[in-house]
Backbone bond lengths (Angstrom), bond angles and torsions (degrees), N, CA, C in turn:
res aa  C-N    CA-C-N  psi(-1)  N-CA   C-N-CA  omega(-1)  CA-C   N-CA-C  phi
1 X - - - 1.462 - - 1.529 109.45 -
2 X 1.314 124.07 135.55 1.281 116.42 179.87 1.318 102.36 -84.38
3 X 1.833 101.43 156.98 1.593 110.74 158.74 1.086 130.48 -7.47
4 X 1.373 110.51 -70.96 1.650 122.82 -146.32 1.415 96.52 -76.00
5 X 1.723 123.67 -56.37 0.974 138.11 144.82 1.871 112.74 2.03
6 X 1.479 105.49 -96.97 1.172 96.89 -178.38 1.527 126.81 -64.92
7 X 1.100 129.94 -15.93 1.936 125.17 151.09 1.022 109.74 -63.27
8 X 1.209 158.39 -21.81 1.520 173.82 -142.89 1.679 95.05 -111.85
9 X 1.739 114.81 -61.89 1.808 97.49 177.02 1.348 102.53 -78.27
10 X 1.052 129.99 -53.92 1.880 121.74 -176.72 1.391 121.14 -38.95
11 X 0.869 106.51 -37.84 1.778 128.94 167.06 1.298 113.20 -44.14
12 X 1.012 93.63 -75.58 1.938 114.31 176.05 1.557 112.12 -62.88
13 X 1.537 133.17 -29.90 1.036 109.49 -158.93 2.634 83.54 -100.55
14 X 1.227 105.60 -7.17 1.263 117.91 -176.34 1.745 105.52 -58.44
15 X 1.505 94.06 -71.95 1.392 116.91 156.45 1.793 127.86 -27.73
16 X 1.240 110.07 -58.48 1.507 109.74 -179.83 1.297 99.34 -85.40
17 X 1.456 137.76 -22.25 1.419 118.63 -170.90 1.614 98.41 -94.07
18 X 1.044 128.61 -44.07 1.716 115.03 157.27 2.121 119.22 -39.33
19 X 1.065 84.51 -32.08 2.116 78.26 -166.41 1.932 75.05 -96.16
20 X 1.101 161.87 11.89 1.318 138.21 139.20 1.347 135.12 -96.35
21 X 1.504 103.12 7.36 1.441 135.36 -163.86 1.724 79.73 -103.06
22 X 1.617 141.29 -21.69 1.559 130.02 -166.76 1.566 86.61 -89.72
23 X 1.225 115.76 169.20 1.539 135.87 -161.02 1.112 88.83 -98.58
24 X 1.381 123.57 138.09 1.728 130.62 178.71 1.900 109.45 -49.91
25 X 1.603 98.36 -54.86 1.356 114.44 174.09 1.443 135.74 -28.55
26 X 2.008 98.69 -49.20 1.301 116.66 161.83 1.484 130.58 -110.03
27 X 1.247 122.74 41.37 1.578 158.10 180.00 1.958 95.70 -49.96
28 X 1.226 92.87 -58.20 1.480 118.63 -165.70 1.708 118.80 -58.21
29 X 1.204 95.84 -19.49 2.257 120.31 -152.85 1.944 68.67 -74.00
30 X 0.948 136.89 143.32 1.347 146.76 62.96 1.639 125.50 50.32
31 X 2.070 81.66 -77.56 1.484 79.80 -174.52 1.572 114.18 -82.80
32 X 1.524 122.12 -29.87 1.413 107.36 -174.05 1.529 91.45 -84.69
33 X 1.220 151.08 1.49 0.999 113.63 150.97 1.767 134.43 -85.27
34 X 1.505 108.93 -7.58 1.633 109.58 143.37 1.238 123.26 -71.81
35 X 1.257 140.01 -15.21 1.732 145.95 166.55 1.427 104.30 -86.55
36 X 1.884 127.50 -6.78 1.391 110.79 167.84 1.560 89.64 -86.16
37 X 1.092 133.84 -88.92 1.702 147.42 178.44 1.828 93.93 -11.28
38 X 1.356 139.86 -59.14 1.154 152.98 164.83 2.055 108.09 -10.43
39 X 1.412 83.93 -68.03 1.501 114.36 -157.68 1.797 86.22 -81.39
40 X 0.965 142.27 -42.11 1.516 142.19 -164.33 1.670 92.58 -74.26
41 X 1.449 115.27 -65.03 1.239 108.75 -171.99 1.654 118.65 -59.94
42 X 1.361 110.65 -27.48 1.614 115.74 176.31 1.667 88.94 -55.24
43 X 1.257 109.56 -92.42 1.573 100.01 174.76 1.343 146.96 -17.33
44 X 1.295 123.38 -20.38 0.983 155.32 143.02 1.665 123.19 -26.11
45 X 1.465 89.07 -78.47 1.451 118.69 178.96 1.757 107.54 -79.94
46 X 1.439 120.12 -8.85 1.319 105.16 178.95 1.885 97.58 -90.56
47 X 0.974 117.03 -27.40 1.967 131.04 160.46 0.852 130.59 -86.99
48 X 1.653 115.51 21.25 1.658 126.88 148.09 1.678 112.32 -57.18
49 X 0.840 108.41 138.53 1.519 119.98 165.51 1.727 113.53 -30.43
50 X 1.387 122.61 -42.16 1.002 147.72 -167.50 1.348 118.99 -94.23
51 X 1.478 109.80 -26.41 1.590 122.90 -129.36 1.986 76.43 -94.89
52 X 1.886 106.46 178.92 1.225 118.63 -174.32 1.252 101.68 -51.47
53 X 1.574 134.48 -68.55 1.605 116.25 -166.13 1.311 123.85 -53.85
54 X 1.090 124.09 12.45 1.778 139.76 -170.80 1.723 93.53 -97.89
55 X 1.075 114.58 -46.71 1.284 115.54 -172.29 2.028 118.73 -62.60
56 X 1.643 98.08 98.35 1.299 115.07 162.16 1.471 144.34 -96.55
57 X 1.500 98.66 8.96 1.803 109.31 170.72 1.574 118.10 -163.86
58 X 1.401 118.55 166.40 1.491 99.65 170.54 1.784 79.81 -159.61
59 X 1.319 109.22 104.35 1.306 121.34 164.87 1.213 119.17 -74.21
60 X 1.026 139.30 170.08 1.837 149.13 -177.82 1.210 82.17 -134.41
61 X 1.817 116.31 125.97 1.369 129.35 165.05 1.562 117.27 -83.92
62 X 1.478 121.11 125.89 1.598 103.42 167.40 1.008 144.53 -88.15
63 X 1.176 152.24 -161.78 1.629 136.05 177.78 1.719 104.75 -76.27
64 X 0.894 106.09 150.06 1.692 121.16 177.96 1.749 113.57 65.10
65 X 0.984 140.66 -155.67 1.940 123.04 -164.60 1.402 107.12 -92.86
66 X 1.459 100.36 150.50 1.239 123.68 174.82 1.446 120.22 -123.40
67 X 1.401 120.14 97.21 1.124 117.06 179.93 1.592 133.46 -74.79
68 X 1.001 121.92 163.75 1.631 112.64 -172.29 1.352 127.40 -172.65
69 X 1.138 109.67 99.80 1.593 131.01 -172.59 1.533 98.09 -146.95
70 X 1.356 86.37 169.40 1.930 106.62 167.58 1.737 114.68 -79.13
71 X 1.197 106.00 31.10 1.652 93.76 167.98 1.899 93.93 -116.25
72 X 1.589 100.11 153.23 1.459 102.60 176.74 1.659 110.60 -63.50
73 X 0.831 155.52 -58.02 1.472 157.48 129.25 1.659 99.96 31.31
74 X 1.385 122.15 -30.77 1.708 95.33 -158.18 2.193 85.07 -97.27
75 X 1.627 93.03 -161.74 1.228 129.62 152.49 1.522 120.52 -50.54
76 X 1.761 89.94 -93.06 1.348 104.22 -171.51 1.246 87.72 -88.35
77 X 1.695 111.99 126.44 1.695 124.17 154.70 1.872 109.63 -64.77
78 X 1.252 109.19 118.19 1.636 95.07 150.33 1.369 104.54 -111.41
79 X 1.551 84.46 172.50 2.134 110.39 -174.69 1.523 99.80 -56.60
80 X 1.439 98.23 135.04 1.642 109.18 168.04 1.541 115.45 -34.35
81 X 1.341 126.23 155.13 1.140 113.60 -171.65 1.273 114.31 114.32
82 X 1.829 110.03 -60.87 1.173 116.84 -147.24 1.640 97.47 -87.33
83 X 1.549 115.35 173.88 1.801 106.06 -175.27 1.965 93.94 -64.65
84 X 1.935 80.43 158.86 1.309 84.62 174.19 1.623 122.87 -88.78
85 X 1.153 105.49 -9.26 1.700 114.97 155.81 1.502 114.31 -135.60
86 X 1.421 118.83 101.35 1.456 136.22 172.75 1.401 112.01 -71.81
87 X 1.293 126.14 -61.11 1.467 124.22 -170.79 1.572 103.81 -168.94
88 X 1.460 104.72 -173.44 1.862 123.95 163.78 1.163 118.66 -131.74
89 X 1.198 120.84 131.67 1.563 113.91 -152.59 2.108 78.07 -133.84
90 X 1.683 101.52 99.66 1.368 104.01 161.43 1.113 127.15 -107.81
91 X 1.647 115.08 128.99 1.403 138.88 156.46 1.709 125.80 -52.67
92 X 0.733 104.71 96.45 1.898 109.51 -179.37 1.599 116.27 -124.84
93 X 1.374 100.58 76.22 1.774 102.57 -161.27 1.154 114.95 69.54
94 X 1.148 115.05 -123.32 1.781 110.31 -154.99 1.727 99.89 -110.55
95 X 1.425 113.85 9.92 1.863 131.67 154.89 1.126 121.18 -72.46
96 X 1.508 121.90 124.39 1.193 121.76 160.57 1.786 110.80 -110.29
97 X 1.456 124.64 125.44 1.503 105.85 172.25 1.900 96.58 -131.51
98 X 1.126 91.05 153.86 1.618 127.34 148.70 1.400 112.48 -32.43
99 X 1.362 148.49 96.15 1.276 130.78 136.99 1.813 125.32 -111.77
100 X 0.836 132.17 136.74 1.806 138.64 175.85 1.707 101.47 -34.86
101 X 0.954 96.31 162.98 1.982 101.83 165.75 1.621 86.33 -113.31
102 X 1.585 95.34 173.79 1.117 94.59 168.31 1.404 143.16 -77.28
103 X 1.473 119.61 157.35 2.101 109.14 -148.89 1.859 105.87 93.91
104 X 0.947 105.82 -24.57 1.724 100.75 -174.13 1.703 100.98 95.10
105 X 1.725 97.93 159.11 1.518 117.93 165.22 1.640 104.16 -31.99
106 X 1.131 128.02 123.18 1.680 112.47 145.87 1.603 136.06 -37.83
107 X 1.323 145.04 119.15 1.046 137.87 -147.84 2.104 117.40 -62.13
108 X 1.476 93.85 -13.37 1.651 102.00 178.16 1.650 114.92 -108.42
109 X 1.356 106.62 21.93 1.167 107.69 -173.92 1.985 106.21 -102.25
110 X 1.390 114.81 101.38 1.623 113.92 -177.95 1.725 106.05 -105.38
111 X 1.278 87.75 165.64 2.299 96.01 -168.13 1.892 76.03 -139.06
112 X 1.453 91.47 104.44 1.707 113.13 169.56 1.136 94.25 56.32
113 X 1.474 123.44 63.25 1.748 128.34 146.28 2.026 105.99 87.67
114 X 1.617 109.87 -17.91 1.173 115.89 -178.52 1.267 122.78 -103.48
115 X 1.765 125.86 128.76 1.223 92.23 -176.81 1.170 156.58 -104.32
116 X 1.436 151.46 -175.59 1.554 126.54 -98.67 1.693 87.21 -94.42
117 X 1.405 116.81 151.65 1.514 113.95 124.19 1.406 135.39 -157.33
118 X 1.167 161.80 -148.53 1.360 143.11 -172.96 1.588 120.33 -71.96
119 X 1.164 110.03 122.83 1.396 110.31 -168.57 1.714 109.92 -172.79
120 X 1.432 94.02 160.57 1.762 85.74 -171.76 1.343 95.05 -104.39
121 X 1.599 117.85 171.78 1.639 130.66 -144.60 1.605 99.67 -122.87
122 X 0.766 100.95 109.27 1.685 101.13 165.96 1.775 111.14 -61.56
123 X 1.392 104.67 125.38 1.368 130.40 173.56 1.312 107.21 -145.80
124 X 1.491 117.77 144.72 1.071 130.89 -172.49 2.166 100.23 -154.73
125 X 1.522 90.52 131.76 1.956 97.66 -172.82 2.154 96.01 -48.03
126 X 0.912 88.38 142.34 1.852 132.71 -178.15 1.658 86.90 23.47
127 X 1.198 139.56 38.75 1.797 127.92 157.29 1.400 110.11 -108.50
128 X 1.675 115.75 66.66 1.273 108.85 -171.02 2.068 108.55 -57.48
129 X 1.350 124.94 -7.36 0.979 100.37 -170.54 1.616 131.12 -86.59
130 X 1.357 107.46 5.26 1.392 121.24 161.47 1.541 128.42 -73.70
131 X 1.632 102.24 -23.74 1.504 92.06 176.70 1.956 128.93 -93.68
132 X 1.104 84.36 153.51 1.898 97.86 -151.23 1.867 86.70 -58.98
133 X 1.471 109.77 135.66 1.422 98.37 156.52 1.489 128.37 -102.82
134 X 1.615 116.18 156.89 1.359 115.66 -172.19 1.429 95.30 -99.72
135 X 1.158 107.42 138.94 2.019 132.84 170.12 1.180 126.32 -112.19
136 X 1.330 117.24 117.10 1.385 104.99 157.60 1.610 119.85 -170.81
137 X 1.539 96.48 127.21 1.785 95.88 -160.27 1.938 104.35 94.28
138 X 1.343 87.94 -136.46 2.116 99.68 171.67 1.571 103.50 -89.73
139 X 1.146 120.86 -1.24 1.572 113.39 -164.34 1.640 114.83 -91.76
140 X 1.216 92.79 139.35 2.006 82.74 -174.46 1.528 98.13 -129.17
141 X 0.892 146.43 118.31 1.320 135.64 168.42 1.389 121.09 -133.36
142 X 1.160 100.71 -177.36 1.955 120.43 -171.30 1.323 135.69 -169.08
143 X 1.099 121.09 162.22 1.605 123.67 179.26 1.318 112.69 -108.76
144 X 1.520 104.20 112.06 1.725 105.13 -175.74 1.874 84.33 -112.33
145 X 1.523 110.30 160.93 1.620 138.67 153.26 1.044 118.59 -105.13
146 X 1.574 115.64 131.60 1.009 118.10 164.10 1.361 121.83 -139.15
147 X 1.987 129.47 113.87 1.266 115.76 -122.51 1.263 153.26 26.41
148 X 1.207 146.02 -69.52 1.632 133.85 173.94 1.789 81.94 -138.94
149 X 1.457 139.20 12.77 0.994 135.73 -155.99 2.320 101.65 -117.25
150 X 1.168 110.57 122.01 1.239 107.67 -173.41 1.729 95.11 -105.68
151 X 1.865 111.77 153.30 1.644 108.21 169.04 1.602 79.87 -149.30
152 X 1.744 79.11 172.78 1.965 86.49 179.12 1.910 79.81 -125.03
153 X 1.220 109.79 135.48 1.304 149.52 166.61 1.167 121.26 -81.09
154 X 1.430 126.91 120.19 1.838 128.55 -160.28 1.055 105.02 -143.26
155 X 0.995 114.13 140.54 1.795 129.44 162.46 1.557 110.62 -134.56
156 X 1.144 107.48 146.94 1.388 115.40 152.66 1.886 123.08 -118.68
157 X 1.271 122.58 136.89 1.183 117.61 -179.01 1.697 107.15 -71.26
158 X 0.901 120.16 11.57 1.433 115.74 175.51 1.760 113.07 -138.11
159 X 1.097 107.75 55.17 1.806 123.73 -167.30 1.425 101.28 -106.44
160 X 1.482 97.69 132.17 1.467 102.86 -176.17 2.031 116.12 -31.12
161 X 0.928 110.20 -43.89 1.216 123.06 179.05 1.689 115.74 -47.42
162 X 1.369 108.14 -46.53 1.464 112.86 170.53 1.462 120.08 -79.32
163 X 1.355 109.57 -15.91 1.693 118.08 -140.87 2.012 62.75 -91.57
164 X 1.641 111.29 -59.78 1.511 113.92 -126.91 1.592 83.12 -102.97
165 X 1.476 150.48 30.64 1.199 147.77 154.75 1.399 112.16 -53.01
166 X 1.552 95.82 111.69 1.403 113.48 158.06 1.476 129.02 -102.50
167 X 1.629 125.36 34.66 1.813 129.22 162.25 2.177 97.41 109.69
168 X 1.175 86.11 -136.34 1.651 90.61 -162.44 1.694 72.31 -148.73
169 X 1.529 95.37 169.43 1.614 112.46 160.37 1.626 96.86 -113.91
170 X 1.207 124.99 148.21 1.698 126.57 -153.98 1.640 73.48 -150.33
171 X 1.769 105.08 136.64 1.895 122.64 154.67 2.141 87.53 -77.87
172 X 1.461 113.69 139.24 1.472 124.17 136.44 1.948 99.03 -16.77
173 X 1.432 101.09 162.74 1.376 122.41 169.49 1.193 105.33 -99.68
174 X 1.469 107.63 131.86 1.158 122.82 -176.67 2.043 108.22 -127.86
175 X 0.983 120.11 113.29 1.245 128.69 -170.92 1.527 116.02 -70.35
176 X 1.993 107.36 -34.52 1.301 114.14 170.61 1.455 113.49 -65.02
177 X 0.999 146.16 32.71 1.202 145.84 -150.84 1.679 119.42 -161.65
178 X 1.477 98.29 13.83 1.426 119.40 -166.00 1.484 101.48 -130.78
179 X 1.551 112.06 105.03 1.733 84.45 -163.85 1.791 90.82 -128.03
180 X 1.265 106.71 -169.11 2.052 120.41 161.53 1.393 79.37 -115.67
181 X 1.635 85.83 150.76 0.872 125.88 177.22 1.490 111.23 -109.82
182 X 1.464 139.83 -166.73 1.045 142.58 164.75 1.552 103.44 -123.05
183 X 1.372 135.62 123.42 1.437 119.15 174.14 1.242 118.34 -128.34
184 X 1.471 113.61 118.00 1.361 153.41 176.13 1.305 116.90 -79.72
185 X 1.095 115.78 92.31 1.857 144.47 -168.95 1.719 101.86 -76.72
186 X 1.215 125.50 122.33 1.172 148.80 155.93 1.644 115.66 -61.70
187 X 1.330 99.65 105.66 1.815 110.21 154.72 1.283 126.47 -137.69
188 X 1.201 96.06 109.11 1.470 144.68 34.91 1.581 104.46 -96.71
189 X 1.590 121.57 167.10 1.586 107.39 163.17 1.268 120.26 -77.28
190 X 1.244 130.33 164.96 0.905 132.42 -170.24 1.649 114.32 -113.71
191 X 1.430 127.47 160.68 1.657 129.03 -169.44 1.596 101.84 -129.08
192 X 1.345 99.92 125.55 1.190 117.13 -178.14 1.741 119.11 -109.89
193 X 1.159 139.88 135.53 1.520 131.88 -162.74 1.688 92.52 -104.92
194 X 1.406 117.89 145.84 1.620 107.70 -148.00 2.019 67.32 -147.10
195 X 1.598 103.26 121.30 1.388 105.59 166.49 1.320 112.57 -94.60
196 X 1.815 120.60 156.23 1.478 94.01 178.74 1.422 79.01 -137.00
197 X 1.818 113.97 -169.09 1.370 125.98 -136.78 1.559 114.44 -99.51
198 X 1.600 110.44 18.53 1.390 146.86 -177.98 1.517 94.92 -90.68
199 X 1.098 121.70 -35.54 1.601 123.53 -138.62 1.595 126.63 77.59
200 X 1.103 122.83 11.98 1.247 134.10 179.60 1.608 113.21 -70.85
201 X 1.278 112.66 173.29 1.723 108.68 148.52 1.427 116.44 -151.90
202 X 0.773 142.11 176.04 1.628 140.23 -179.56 1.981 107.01 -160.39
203 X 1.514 109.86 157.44 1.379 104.36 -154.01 2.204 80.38 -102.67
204 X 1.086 103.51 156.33 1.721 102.14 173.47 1.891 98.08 -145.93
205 X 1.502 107.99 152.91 1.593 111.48 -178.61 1.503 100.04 -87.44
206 X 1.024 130.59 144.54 1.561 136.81 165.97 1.878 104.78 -106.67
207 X 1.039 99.09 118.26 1.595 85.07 -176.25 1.281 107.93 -107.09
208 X 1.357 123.19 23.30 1.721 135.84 160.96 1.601 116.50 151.66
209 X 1.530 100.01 -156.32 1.728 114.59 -179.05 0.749 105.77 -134.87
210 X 1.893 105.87 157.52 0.879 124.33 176.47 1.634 107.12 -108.74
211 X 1.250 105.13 117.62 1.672 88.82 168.07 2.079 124.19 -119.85
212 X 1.308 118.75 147.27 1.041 116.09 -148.39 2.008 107.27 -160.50
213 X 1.099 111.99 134.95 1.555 112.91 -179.09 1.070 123.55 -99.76
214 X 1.597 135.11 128.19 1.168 156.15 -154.08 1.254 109.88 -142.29
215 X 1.522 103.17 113.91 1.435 107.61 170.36 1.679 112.58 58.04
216 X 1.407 116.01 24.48 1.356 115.89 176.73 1.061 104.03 92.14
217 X 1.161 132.96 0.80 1.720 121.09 -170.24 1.457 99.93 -123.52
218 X 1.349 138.02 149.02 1.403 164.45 135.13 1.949 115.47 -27.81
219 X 0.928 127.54 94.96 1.228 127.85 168.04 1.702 128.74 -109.35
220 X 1.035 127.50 156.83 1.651 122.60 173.10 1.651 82.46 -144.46
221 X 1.492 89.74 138.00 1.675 111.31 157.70 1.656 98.26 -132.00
222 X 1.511 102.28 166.96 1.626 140.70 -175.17 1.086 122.00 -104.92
223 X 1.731 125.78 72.65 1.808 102.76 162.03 1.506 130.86 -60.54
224 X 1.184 126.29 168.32 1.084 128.12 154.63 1.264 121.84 -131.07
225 X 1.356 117.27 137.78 1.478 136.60 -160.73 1.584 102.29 -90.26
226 X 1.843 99.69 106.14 1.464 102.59 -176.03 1.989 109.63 -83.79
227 X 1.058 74.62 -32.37 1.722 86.29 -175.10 1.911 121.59 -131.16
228 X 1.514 104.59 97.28 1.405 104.10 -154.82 1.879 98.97 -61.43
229 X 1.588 123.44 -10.68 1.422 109.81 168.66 1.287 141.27 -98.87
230 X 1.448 93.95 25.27 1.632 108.25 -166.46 1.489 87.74 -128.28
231 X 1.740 128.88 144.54 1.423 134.13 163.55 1.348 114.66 -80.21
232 X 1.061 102.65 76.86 1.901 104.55 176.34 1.646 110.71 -150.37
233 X 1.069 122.58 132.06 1.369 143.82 150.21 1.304 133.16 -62.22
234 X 1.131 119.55 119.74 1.717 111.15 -171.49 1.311 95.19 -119.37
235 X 1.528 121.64 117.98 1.444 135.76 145.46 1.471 120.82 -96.71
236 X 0.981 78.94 135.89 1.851 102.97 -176.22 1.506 117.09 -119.29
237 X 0.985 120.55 111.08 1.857 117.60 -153.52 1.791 97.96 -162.64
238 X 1.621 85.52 161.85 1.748 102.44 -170.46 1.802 92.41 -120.08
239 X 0.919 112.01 166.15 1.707 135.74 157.16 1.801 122.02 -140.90
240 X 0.978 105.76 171.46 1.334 124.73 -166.86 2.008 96.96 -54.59
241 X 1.860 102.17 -39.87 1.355 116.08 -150.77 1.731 85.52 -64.37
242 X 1.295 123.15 -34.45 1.540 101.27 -164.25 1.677 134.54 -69.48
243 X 1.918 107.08 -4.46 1.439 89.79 148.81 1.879 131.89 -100.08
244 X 1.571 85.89 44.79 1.870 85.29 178.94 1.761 96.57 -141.92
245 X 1.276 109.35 -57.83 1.634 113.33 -154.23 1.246 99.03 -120.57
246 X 1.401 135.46 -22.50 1.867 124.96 -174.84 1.591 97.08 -134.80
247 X 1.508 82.88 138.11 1.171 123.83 169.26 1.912 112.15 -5.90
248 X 1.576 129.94 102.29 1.473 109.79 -173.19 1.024 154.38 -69.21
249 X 1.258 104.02 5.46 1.717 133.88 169.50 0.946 122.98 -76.27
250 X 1.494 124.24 -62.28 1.395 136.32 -154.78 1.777 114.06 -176.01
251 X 0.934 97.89 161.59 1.697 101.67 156.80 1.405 95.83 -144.07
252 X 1.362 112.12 -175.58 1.761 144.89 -141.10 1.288 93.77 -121.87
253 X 1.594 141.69 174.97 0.919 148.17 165.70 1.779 109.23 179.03
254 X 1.585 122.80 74.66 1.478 99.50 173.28 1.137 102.21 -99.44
255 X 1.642 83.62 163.28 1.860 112.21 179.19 1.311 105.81 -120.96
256 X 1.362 124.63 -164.38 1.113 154.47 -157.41 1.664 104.19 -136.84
257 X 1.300 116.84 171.80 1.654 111.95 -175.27 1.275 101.89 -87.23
258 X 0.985 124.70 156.84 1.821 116.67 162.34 1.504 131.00 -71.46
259 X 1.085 112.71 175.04 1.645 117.26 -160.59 1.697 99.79 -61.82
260 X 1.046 109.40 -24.65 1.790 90.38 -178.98 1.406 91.95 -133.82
261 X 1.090 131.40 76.30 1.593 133.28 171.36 1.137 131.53 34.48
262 X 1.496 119.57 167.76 1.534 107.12 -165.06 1.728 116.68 -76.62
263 X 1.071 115.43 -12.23 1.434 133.32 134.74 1.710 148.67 4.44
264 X 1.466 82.20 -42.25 1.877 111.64 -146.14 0.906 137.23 -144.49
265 X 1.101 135.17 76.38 1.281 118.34 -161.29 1.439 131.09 -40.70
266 X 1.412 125.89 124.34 1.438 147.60 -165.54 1.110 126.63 -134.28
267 X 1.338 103.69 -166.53 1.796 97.32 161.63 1.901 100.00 -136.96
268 X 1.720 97.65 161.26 1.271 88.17 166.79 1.779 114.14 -155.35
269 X 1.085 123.31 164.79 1.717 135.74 -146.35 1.772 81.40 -85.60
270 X 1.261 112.20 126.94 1.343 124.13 141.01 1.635 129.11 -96.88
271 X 0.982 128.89 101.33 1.385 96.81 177.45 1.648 113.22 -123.89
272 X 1.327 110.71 118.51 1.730 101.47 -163.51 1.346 103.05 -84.78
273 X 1.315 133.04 -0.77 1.341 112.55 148.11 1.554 130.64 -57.39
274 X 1.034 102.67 4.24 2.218 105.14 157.28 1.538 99.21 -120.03
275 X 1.540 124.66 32.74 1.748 103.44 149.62 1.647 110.01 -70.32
276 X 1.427 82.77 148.00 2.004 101.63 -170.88 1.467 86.71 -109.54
277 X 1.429 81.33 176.81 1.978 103.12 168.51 1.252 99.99 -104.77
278 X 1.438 129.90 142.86 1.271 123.08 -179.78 1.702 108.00 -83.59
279 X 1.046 116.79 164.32 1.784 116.20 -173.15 1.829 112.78 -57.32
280 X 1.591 110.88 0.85 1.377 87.94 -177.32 1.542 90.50 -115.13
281 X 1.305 117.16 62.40 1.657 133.06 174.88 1.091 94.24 -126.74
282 X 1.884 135.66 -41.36 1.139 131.07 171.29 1.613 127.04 -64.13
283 X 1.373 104.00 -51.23 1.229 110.36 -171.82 1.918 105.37 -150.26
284 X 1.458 91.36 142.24 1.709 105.86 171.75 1.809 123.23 -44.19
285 X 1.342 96.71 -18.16 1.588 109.20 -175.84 1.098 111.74 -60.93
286 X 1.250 127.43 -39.95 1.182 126.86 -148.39 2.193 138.08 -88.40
287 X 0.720 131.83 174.39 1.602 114.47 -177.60 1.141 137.21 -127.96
288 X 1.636 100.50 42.77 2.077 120.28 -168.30 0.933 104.52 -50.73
289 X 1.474 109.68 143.72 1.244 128.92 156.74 1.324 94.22 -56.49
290 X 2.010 100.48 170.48 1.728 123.15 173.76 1.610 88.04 -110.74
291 X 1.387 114.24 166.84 1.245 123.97 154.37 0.941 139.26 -73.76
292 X 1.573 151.72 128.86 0.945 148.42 -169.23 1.342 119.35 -59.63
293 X 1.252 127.03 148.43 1.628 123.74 -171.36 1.889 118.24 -66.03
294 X 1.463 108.23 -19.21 1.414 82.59 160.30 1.677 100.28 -132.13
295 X 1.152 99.65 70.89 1.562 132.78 150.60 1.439 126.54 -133.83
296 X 1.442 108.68 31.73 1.511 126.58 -174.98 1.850 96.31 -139.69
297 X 1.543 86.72 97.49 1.891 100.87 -169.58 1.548 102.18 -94.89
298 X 1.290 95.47 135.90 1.810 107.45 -166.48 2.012 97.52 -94.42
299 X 1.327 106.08 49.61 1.182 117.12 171.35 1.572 116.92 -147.67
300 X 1.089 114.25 158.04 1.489 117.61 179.47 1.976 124.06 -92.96
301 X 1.386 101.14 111.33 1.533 107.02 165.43 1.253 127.53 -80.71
302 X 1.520 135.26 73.67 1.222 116.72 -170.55 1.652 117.91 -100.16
303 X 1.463 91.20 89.42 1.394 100.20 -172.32 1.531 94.80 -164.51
304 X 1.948 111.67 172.53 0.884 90.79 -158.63 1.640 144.27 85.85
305 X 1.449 121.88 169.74 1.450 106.18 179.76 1.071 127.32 -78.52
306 X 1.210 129.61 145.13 1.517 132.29 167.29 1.866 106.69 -97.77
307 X 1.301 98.96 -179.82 1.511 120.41 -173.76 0.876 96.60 -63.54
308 X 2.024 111.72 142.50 1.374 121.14 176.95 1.323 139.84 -97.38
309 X 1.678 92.04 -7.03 1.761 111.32 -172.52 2.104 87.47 -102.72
């Protein structure tokens, strides 16, 4: 069966079993029917070619070359299949460059759509989205940092994970569980050091709270602003559910800016019926952040995703 093919039925059968998973009663709401379309497209993007279930390695590069192909001879092993000498990816302090193995680049091997030849790699600490990726065949890869620590990052569009996807586990929609918040803007913002499950840490701006009542009780959570040119909020938070039904680290939560900017005091839409699993629910590869300590709510969200294994 080809690719496209099989994301094409998973898709579809993702899609209709989420919009029959809504209560006949509330068919009509608006909103769960933007949280069915919501939940399809998340899915979507986790069976991109690219996307988290693609992800099949995360090497740590060492000082001086690292070779990497599918012959036993290199560094980095790739999956059979792949050439048996792809490239050298050398570390020289805080440099990463491009060099051929020997024989030259393979002729299908491109660095940002062009193809390959000696050159150094743009990396920059935890913004993997600047660095150029190398392709070739199902393989997509890259060089992310994390503190003084460099890895090359791999996916294949055809990884057990995509090939052998069997859906999400999804809580019912729950509407009580969708609240405003009140949001209380920081001046100055403030920087919070966010450890993740590498042992790493990295510094992020918080440019305020959100605070909001649940179940009678008073809460404040913490976004942090990954990208000051994009309108989105990243919460990163625990609940009660993660030693039974979600994921034990963390879950996901983006937002949108609030009604009068991050600026201003406003208000803004929570709704934890779109907590995600963060990518290291899918696979061991990966380098989540933890939640911050009072982003670990001594109450239960049961909504949203649950555990995937």
């Amino acid at each position: 069966m080809r690719f496209r093919d099989l994301i094409q039925r998973i898709l579809f059968f993702v899609f209709f079993s989420a919009l029959f998973c809504v209560p006949t009663f509330s068919q009509d709401s608006s909103w769960e029917k933007d949280l069915t379309v919501w939940r399809a497209q998340y899915v979507e993007n986790l069976l991109k070619p690219d996307g988290w279930l693609a992800l099949t390695g995360l090497e740590w590069l060492q000082p001086g070359d690292n070779s990497l192909g599918s012959s036993p001879d290199n560094k980095i092993r790739l999956a059979a299949g792949s050439p048996p000498h792809l490239a050298i990816l050398r570390l020289e302090g805080e440099i990463v460059t491009l060099h051929p193995p020997p024989g030259g680049f393979p002729p299908d091997l491109l660095v940002a759509g062009s193809p390959a030849k000696p050159q150094a790699l743009r990396v920059e600490p935890n913004n993997d989205k600047v660095s150029p990726h190398l392709t070739a065949g199902t393989l997509n890869m890259y060089v992310i940092r994390r503190e003084e620590r460099f890895a090359l990052r791999i996916k294949d569009s055809y990884s057990p994970a995509i090939v052998g996807f069997h859906g999400l586990h999804l809580y019912p929609p729950d509407a009580s569980y969708r609240v405003t918040a009140k949001w209380i803007p920081y001046s100055p913002p403030k920087t919070i050091t966010l450890a993740t499950l590498v042992g790493t840490k990295y510094d992020q701006p918080v440019p305020g709270g959100a605070e909001f009542v649940l179940a009678g009780k008073a809460f404040r959570l913490e976004p942090v602003l990954e990208d000051p040119a994009v309108a989105k909020l990243f919460f990163i938070l625990r609940d009660t559910t993660s030693t039974t039904t979600t994921y034990g680290a963390c879950r996901f939560l983006y937002t949108g800016f609030p009604s009068n900017g991050l600026d201003k005091p406003g208000e803004l839409v929570l709704d934890f019926n779109r907590l995600e699993n963060p990518p290291c629910a899918y696979t061991p590869y990966s380098t989540c952040p933890l939640p911050p300590p009072g982003n670990r709510l001594p109450i239960a969200l049961p909504v949203g995703e649950q555990r995937y294994h």
